[in-house]
Chimera marker file (.cmm) of the C-alpha trace (Angstrom):
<marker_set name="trace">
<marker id="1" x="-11.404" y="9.311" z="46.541" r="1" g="1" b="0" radius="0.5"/>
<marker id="2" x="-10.747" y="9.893" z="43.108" r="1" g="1" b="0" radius="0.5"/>
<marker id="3" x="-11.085" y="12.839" z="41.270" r="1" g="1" b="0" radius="0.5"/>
<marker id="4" x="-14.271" y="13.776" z="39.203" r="1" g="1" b="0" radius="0.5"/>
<marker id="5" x="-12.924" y="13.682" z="35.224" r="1" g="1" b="0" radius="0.5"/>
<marker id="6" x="-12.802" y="17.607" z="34.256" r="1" g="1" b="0" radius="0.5"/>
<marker id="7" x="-14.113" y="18.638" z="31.106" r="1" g="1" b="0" radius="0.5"/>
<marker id="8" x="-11.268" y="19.486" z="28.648" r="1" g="1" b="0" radius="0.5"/>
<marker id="9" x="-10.656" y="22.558" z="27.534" r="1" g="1" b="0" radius="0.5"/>
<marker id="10" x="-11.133" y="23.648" z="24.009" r="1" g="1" b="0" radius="0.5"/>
<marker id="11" x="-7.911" y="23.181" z="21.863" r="1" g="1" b="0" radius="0.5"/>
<marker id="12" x="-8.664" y="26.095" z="18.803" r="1" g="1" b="0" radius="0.5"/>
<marker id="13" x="-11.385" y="28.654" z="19.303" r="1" g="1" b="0" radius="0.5"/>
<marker id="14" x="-14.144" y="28.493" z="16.182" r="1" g="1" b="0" radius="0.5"/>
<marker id="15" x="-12.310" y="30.873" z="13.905" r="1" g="1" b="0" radius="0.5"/>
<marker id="16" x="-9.010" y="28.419" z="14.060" r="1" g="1" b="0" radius="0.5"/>
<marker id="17" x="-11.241" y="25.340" z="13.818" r="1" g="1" b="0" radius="0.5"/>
<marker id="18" x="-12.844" y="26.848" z="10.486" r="1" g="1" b="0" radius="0.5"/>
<marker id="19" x="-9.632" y="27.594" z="8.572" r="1" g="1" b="0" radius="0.5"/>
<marker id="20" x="-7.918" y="24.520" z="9.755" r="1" g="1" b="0" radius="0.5"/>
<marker id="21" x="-10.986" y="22.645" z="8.579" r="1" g="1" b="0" radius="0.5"/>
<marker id="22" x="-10.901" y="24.629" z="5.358" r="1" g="1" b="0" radius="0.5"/>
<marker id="23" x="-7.274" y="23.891" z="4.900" r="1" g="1" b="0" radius="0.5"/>
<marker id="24" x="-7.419" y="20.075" z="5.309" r="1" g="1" b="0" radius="0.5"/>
<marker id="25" x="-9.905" y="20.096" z="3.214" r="1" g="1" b="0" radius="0.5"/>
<marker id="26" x="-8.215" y="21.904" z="0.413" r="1" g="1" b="0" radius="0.5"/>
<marker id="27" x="-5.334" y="20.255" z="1.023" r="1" g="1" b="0" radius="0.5"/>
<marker id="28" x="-6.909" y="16.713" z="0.730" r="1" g="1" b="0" radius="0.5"/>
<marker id="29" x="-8.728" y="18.158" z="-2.799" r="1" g="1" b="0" radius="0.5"/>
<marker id="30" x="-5.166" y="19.168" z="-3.657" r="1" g="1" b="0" radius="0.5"/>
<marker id="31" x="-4.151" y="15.308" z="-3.139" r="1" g="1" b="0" radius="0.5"/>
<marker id="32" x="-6.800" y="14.136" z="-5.224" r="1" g="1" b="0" radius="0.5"/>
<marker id="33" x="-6.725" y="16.134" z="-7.945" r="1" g="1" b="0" radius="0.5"/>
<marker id="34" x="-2.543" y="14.988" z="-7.847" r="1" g="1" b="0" radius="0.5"/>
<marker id="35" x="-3.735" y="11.417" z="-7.587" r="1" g="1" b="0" radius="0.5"/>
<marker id="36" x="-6.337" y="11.675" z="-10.427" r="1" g="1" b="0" radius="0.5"/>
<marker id="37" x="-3.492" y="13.246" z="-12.520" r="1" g="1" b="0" radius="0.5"/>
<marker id="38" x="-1.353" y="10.563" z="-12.012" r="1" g="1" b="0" radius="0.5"/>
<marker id="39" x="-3.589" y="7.673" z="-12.705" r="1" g="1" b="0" radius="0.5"/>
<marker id="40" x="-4.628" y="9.368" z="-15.702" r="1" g="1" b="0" radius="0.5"/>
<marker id="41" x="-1.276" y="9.930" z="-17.234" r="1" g="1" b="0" radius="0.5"/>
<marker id="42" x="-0.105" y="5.741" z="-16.009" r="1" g="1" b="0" radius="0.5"/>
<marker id="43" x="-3.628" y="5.171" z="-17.945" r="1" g="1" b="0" radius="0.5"/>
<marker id="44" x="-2.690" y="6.978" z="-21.257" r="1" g="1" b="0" radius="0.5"/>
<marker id="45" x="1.200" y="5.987" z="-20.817" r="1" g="1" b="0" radius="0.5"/>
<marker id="46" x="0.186" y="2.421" z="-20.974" r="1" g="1" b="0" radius="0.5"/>
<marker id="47" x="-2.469" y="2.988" z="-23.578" r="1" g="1" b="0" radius="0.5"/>
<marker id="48" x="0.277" y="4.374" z="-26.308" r="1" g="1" b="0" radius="0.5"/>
<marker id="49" x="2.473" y="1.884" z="-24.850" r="1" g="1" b="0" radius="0.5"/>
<marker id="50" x="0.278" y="-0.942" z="-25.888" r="1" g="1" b="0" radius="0.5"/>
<marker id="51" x="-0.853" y="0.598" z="-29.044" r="1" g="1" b="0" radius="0.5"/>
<marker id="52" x="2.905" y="0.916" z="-29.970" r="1" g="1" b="0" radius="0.5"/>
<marker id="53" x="3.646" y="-2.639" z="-28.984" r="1" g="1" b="0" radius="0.5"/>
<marker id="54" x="1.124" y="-3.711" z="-31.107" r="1" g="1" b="0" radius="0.5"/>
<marker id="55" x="2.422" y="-1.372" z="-34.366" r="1" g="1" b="0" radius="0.5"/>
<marker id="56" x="5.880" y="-2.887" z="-33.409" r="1" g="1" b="0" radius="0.5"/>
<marker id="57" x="4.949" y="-6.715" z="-33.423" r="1" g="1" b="0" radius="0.5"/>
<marker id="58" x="2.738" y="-6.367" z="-36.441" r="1" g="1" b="0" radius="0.5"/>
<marker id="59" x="5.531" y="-4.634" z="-38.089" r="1" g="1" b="0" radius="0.5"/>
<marker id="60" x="7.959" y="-6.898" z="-37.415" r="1" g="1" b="0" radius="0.5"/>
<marker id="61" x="6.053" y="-10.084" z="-37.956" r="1" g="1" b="0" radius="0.5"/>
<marker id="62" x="5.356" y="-8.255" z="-41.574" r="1" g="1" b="0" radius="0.5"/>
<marker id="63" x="8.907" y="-7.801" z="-42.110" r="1" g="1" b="0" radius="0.5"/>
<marker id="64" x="9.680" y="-10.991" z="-40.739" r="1" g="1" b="0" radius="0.5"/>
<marker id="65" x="7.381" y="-12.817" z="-43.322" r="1" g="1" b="0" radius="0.5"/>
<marker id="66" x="8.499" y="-10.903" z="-46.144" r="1" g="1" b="0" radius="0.5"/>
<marker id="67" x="12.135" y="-12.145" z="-45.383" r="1" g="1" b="0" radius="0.5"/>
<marker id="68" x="10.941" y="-15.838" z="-45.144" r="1" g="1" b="0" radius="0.5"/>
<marker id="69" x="9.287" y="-15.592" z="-48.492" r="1" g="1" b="0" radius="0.5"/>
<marker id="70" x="12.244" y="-14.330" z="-49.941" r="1" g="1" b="0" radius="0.5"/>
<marker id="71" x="14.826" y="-16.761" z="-48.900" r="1" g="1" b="0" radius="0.5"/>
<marker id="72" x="12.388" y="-19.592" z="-49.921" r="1" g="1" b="0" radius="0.5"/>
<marker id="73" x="12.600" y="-18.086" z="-53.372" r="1" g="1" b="0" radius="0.5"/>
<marker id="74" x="16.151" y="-17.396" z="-53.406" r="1" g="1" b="0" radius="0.5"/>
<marker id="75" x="16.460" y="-21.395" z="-51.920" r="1" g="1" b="0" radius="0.5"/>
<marker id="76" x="14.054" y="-22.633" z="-55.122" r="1" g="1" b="0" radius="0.5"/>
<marker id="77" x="16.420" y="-20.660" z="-57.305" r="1" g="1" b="0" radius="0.5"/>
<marker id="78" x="19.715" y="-22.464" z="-55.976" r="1" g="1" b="0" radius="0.5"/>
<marker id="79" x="17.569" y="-25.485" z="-56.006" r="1" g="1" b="0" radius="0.5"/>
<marker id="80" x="17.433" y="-25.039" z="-59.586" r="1" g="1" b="0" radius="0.5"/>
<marker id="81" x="20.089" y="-23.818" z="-60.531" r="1" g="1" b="0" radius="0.5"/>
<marker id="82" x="21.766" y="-26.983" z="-58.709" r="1" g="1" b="0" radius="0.5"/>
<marker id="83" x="19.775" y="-29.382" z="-60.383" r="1" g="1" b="0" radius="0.5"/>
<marker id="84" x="20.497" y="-27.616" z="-63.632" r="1" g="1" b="0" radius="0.5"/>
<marker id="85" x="24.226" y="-28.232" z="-62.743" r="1" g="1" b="0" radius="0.5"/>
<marker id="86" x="23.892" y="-31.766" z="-61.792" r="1" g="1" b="0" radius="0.5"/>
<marker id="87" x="21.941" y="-32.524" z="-64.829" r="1" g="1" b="0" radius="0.5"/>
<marker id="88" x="24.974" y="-30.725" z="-67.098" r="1" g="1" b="0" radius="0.5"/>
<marker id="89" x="27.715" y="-32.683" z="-64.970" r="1" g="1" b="0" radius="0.5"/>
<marker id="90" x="25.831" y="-35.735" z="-65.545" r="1" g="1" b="0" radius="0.5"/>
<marker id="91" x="25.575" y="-35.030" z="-69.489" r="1" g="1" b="0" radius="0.5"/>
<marker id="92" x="29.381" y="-34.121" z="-69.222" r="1" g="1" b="0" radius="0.5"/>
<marker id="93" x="30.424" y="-37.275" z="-67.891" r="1" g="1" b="0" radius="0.5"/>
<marker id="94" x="28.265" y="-39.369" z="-70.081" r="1" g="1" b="0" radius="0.5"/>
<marker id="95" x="30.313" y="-37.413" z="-73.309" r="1" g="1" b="0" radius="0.5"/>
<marker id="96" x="33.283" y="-37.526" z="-71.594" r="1" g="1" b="0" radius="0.5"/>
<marker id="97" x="34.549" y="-41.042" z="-73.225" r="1" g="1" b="0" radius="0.5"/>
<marker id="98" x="33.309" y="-39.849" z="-76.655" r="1" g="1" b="0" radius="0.5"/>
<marker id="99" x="35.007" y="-36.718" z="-76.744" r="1" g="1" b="0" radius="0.5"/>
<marker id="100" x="38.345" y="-38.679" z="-75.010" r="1" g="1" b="0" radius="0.5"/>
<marker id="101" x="38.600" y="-41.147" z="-78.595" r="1" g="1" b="0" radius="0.5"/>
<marker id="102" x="37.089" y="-38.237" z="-80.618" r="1" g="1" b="0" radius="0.5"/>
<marker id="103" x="40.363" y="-36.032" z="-79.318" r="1" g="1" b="0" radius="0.5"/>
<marker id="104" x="42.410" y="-38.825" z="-78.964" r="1" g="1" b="0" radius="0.5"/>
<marker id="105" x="41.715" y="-40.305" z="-82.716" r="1" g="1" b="0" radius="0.5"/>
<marker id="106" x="42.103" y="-36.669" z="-83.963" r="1" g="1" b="0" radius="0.5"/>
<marker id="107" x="45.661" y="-36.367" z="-82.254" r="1" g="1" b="0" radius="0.5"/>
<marker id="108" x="46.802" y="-40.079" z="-83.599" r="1" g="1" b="0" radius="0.5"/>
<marker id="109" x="45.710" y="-38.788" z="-87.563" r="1" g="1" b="0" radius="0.5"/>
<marker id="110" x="47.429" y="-35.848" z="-86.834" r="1" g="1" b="0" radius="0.5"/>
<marker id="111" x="50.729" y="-36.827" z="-85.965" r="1" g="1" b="0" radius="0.5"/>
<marker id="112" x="50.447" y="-39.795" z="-88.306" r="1" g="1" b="0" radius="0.5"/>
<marker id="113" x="49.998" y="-37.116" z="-91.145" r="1" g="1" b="0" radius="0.5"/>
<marker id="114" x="52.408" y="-35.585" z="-89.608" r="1" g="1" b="0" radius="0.5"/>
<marker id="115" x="55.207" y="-38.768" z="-89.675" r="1" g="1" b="0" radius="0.5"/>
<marker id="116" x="54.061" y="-39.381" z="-93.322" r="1" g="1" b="0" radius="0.5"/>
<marker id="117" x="55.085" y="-36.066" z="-94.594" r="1" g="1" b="0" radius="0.5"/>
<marker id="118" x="58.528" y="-35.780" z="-93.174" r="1" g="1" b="0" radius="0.5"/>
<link id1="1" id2="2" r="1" g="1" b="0" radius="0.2"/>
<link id1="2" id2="3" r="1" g="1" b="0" radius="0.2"/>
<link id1="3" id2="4" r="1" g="1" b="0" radius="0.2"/>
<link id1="4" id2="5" r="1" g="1" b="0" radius="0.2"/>
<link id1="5" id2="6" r="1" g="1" b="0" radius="0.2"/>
<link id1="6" id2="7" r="1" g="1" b="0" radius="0.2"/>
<link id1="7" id2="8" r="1" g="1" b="0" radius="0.2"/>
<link id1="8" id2="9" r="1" g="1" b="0" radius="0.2"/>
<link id1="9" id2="10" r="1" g="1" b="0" radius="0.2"/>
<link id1="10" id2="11" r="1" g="1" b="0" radius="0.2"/>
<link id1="11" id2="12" r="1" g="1" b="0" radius="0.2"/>
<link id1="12" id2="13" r="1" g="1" b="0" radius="0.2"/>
<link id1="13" id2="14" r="1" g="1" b="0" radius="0.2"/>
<link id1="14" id2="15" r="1" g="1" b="0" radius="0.2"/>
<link id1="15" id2="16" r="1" g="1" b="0" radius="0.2"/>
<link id1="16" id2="17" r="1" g="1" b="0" radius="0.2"/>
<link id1="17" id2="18" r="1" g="1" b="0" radius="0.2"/>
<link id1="18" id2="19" r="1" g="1" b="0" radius="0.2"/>
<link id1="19" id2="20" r="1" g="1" b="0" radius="0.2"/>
<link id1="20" id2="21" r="1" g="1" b="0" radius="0.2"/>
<link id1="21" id2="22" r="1" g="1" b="0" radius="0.2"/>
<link id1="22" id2="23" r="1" g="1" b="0" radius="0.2"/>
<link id1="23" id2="24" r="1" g="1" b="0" radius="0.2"/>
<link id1="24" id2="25" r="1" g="1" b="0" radius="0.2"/>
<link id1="25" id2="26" r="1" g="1" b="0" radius="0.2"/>
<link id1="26" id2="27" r="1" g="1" b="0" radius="0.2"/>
<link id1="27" id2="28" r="1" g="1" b="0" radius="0.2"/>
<link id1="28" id2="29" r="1" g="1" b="0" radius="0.2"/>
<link id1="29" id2="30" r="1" g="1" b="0" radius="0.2"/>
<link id1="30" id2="31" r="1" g="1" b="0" radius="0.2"/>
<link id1="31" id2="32" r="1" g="1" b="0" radius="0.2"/>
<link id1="32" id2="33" r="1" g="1" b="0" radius="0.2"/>
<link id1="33" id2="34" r="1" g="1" b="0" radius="0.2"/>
<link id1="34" id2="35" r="1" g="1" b="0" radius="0.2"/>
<link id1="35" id2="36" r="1" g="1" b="0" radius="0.2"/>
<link id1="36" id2="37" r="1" g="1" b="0" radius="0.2"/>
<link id1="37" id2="38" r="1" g="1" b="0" radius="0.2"/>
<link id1="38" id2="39" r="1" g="1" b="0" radius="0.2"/>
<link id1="39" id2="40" r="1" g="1" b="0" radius="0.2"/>
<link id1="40" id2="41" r="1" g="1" b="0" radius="0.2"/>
<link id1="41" id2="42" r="1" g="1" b="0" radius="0.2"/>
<link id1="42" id2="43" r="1" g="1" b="0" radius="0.2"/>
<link id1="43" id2="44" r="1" g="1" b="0" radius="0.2"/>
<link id1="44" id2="45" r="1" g="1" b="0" radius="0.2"/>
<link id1="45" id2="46" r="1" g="1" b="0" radius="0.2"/>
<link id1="46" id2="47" r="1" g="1" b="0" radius="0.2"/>
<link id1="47" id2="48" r="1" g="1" b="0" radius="0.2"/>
<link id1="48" id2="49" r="1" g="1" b="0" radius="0.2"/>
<link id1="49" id2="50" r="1" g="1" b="0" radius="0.2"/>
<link id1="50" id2="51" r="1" g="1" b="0" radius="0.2"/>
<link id1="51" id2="52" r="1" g="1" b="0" radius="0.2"/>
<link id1="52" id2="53" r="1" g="1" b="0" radius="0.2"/>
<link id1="53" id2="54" r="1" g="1" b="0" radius="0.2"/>
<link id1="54" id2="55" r="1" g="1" b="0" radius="0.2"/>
<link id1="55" id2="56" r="1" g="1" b="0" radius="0.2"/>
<link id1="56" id2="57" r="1" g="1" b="0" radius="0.2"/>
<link id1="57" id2="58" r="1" g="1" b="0" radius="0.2"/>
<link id1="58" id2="59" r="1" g="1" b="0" radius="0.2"/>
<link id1="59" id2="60" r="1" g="1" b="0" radius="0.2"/>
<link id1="60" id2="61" r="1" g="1" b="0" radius="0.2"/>
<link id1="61" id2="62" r="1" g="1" b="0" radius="0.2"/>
<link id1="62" id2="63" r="1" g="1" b="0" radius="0.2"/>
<link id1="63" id2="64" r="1" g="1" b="0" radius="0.2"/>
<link id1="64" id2="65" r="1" g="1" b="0" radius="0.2"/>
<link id1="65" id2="66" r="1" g="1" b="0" radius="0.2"/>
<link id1="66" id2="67" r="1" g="1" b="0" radius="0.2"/>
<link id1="67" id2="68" r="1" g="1" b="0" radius="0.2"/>
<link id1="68" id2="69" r="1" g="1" b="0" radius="0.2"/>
<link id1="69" id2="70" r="1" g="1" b="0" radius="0.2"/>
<link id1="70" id2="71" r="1" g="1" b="0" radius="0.2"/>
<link id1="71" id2="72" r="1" g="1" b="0" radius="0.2"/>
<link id1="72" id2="73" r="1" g="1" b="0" radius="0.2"/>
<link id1="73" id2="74" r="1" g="1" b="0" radius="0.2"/>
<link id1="74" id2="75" r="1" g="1" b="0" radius="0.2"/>
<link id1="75" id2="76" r="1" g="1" b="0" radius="0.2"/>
<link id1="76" id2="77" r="1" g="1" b="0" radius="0.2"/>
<link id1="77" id2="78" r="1" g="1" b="0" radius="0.2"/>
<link id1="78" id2="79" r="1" g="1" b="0" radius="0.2"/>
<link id1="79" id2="80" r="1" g="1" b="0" radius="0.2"/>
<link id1="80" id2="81" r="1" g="1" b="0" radius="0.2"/>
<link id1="81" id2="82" r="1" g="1" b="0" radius="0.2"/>
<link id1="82" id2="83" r="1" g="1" b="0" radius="0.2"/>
<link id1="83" id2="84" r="1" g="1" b="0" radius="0.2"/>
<link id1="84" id2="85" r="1" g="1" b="0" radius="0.2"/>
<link id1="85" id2="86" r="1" g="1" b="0" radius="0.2"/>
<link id1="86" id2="87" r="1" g="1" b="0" radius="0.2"/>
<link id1="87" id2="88" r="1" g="1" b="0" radius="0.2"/>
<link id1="88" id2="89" r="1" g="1" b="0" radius="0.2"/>
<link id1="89" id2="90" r="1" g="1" b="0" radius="0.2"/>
<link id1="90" id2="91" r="1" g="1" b="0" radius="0.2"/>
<link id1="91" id2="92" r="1" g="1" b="0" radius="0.2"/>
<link id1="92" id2="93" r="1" g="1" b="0" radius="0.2"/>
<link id1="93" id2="94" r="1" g="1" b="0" radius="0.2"/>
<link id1="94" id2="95" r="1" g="1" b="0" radius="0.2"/>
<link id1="95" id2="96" r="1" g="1" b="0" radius="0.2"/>
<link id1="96" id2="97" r="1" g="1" b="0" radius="0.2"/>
<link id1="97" id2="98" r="1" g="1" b="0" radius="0.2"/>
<link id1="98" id2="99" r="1" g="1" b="0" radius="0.2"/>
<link id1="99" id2="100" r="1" g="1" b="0" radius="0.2"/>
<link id1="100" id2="101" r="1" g="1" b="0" radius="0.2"/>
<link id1="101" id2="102" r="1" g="1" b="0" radius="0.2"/>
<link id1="102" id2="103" r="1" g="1" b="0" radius="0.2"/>
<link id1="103" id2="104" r="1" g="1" b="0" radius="0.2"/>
<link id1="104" id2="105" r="1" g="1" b="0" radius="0.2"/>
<link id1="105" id2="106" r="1" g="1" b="0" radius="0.2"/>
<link id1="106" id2="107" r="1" g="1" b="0" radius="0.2"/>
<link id1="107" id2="108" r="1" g="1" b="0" radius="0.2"/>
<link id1="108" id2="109" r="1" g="1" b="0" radius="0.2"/>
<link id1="109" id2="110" r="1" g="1" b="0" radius="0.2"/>
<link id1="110" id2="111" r="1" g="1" b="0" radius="0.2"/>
<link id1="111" id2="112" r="1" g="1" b="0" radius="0.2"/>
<link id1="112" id2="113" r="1" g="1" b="0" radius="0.2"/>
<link id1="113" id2="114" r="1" g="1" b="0" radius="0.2"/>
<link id1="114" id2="115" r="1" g="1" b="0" radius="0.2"/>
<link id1="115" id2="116" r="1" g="1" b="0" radius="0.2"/>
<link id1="116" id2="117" r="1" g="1" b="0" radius="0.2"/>
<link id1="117" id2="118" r="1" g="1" b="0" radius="0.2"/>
</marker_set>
């Protein structure tokens, strides 16, 4: 036959039972006070982290912008000042044949002056 089941005996007499209650329990209060910490602190970390991202891009997109602008006003300059340069080469070239007989009939009286007195 088999034997009747016995009734076990009691592992901690009440006083142990209490304070081991009482110290899980404080214990597991411990851990969630550390895990509410935690998450609070990850929840303001990535707040400021965010908020500084934000500064950063904003700032940089300002600076950014304010470079563009001024090497599209440096670029009209040059583009001026080029076509300003073309404009005087072109009037250059167009004088160039006047100024060639001008210099050329200048140096032909001179030295013919010059033969005539000697």
């Amino acid at each position: 036959m088999s034997a009747l089941p016995v009734k076990p005996t009691l592992r901690h007499s009440v006083p142990e039972w209490t304070s081991n209650n009482l110290e899980l329990s404080s214990t597991a209060q411990h851990e969630r006070h550390v895990s509410h910490f935690i998450r609070q602190e990850g929840r303001a970390l990535r707040n400021e982290t965010n908020c500084q991202t934000d500064w950063d891009e904003t700032d940089t997109n300002r600076r950014l912008s304010d470079r563009i602008w001024d090497v599209s006003q440096w670029r009209d300059a040059l583009d001026v000042c080029a076509k300003k340069v073309d404009d005087e080469m072109d009037a250059l070239t167009l004088v160039n044949p006047v100024i060639s007989t001008s210099v050329w009939s200048k140096l032909l009286l001179t030295f013919s002056s010059h033969v005539l007195t000697v």
